[in-house]
ZADO-1210 file (C-alpha; in nm, 4 decimals, padded with zeros to 6 digits):
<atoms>
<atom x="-02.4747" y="04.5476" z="-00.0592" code="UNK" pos="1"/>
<atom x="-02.4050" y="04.2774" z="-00.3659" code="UNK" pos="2"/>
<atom x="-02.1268" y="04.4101" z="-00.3875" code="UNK" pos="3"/>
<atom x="-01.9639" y="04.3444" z="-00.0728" code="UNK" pos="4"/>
<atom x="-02.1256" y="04.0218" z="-00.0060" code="UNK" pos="5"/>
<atom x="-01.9093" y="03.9147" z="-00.3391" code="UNK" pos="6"/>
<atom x="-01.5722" y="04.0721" z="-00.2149" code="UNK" pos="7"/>
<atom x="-01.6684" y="03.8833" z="00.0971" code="UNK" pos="8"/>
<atom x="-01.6996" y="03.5730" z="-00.0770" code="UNK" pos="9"/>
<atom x="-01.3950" y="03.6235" z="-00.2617" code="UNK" pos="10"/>
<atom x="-01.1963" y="03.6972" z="00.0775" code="UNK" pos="11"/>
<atom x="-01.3137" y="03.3352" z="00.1982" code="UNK" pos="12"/>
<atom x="-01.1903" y="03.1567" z="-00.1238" code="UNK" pos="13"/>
<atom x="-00.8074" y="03.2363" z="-00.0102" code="UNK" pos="14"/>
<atom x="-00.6409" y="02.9971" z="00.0967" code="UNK" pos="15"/>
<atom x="-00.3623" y="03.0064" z="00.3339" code="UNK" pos="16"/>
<atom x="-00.0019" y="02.9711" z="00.1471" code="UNK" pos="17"/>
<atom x="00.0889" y="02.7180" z="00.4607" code="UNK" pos="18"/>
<atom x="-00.1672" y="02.4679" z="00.3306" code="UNK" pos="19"/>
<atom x="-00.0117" y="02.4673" z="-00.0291" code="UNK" pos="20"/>
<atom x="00.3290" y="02.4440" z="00.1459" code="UNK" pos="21"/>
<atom x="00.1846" y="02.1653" z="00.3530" code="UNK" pos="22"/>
<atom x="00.0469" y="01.9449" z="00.0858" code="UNK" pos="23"/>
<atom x="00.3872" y="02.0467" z="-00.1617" code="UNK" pos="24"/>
<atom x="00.5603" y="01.8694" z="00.1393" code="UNK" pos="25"/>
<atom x="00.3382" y="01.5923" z="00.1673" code="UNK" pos="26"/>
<atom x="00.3970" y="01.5517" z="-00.2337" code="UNK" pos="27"/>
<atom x="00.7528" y="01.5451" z="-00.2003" code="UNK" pos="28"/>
<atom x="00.7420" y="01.2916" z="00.0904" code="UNK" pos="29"/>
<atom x="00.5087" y="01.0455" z="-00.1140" code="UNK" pos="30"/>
<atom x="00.7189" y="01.0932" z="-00.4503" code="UNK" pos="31"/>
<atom x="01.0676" y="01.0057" z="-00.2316" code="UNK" pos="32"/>
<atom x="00.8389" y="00.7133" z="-00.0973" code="UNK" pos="33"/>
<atom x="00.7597" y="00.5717" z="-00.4348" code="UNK" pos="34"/>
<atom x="01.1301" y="00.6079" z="-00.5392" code="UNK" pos="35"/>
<atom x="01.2151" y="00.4262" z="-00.2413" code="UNK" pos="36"/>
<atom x="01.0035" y="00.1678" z="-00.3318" code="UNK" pos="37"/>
<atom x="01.2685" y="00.1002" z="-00.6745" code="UNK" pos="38"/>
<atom x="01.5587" y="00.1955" z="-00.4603" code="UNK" pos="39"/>
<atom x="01.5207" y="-00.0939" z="-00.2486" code="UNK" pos="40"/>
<atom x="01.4320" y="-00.3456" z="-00.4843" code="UNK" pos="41"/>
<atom x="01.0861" y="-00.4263" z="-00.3861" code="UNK" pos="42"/>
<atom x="00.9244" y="-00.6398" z="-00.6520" code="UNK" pos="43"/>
<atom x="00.5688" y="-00.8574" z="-00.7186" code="UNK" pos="44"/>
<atom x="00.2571" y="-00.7550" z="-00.5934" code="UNK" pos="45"/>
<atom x="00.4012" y="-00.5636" z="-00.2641" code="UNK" pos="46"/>
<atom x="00.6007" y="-00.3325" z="-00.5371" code="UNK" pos="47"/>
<atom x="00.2663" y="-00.3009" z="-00.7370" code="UNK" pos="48"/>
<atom x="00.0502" y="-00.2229" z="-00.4449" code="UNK" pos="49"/>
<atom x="00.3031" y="00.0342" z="-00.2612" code="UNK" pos="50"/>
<atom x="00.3836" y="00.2166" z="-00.5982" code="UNK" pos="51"/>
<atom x="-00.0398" y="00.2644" z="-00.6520" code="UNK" pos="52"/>
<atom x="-00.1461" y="00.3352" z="-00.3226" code="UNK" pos="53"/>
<atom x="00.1398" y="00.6112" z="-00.3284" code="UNK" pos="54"/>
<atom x="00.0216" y="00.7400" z="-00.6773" code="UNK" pos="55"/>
<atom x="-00.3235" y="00.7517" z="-00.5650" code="UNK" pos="56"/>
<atom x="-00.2491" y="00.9115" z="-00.2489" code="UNK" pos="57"/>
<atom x="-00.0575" y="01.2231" z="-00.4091" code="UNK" pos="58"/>
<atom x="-00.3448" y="01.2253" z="-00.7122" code="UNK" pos="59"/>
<atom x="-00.5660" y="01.2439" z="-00.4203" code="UNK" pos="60"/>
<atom x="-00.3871" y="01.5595" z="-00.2736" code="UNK" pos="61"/>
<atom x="-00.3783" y="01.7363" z="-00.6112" code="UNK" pos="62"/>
<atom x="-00.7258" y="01.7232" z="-00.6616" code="UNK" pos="63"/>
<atom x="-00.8592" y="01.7875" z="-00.3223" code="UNK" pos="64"/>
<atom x="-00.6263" y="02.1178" z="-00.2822" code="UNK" pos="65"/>
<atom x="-00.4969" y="02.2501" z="-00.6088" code="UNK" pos="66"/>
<atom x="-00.7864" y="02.1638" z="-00.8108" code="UNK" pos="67"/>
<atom x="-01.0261" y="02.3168" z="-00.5353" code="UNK" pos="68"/>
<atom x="-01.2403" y="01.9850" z="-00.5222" code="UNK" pos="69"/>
<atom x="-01.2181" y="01.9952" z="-00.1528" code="UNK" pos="70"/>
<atom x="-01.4243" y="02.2970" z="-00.1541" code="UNK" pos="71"/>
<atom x="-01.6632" y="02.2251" z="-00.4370" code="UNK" pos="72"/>
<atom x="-02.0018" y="02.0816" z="-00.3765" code="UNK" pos="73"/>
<atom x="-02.0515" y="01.7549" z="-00.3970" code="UNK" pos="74"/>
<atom x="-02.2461" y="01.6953" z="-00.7021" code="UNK" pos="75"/>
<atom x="-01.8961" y="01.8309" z="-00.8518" code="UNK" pos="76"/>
<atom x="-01.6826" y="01.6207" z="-00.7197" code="UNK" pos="77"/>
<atom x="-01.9020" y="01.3022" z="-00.7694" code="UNK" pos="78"/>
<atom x="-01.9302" y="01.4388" z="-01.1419" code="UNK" pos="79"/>
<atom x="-01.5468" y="01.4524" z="-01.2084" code="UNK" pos="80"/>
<atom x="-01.4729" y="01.1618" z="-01.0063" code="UNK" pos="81"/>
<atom x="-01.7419" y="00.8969" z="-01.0655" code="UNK" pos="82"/>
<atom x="-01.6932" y="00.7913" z="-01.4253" code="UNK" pos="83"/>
<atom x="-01.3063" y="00.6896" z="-01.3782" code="UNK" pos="84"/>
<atom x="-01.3942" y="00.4913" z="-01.1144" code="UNK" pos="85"/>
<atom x="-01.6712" y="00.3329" z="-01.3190" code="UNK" pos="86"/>
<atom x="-01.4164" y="00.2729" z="-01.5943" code="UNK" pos="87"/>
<atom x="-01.1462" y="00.1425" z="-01.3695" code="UNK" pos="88"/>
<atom x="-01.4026" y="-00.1175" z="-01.2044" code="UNK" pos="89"/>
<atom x="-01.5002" y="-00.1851" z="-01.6345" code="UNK" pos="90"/>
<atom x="-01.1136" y="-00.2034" z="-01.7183" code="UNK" pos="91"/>
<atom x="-01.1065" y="-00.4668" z="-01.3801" code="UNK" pos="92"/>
<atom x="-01.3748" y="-00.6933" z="-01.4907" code="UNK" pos="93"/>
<atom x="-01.2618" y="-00.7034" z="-01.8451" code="UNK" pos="94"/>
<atom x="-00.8796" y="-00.8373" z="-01.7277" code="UNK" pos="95"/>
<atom x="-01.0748" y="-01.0560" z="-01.5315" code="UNK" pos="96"/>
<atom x="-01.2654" y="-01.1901" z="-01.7932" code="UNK" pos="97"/>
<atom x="-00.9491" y="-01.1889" z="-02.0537" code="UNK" pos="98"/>
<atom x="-00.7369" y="-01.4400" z="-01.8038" code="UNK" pos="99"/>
<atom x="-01.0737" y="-01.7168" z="-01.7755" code="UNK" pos="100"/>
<atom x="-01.0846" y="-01.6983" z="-02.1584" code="UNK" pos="101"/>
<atom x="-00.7181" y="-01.7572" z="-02.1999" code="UNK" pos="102"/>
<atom x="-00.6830" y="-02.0204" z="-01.9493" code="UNK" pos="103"/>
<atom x="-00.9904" y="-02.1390" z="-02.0927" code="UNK" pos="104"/>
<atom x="-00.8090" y="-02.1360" z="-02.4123" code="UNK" pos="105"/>
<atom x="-00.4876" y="-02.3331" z="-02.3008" code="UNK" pos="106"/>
<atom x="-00.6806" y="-02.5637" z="-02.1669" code="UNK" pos="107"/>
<atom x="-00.8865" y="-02.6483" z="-02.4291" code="UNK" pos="108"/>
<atom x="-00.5822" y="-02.6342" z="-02.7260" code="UNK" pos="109"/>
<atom x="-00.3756" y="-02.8832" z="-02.4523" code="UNK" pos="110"/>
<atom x="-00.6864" y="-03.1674" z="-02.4950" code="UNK" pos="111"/>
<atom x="-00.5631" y="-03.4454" z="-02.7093" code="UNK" pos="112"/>
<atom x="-00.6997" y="-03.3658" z="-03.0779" code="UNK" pos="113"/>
<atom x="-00.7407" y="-02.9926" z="-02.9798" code="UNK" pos="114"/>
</atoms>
């Protein structure tokens, strides 16, 4: 009876080669996007912002389907993905904080006598 019930459970962890074709296609279509992006000359923050919403989007797609974190539990998936999150919104603040104490700086060292 265990015995079946795990080749049963084994049967439902295949996955369908379409889907894998499917997301390689979506992969290819964001990577040509984000050459695009180059290819026509795009610069300041538009450039920025189309060149990392396209590298989320296909990070996004890797771990959802070929690292199985679509069908994990959720604990998982909060594990893996919570702390770079919490490092990028660290790394965010810090930049933040580096510009006020430069301009703070320049100010300061531009003051007659300073």
């Amino acid at each position: 009876m265990a015995n079946s019930e795990l080749t049963h459970d084994s049967v439902k962890q295949q996955h369908p080669i379409s889907l894998y074709l499917k997301v390689w296609g979506l992969l290819f279509v964001l990577s040509t996007l984000s050459y695009l992006v180059d290819y026509f000359h795009l610069q300041g923050m538009l450039r920025w912002s189309l060149i990392l919403l396209f590298m989320a989007l296909k990070a996004g797609l890797i771990a959802a389907v070929f690292m199985h974190m679509r069908w994990e539990r959720l604990a998982l998936v909060y594990t893996i993905f919570l702390p770079p999150l919490v490092l990028l919104v660290l790394v965010g603040l810090m930049a933040s904080e580096a510009n006020y104490i430069f301009a703070l700086r320049e100010w300061f060292f531009s003051l007659p006598g300073g």
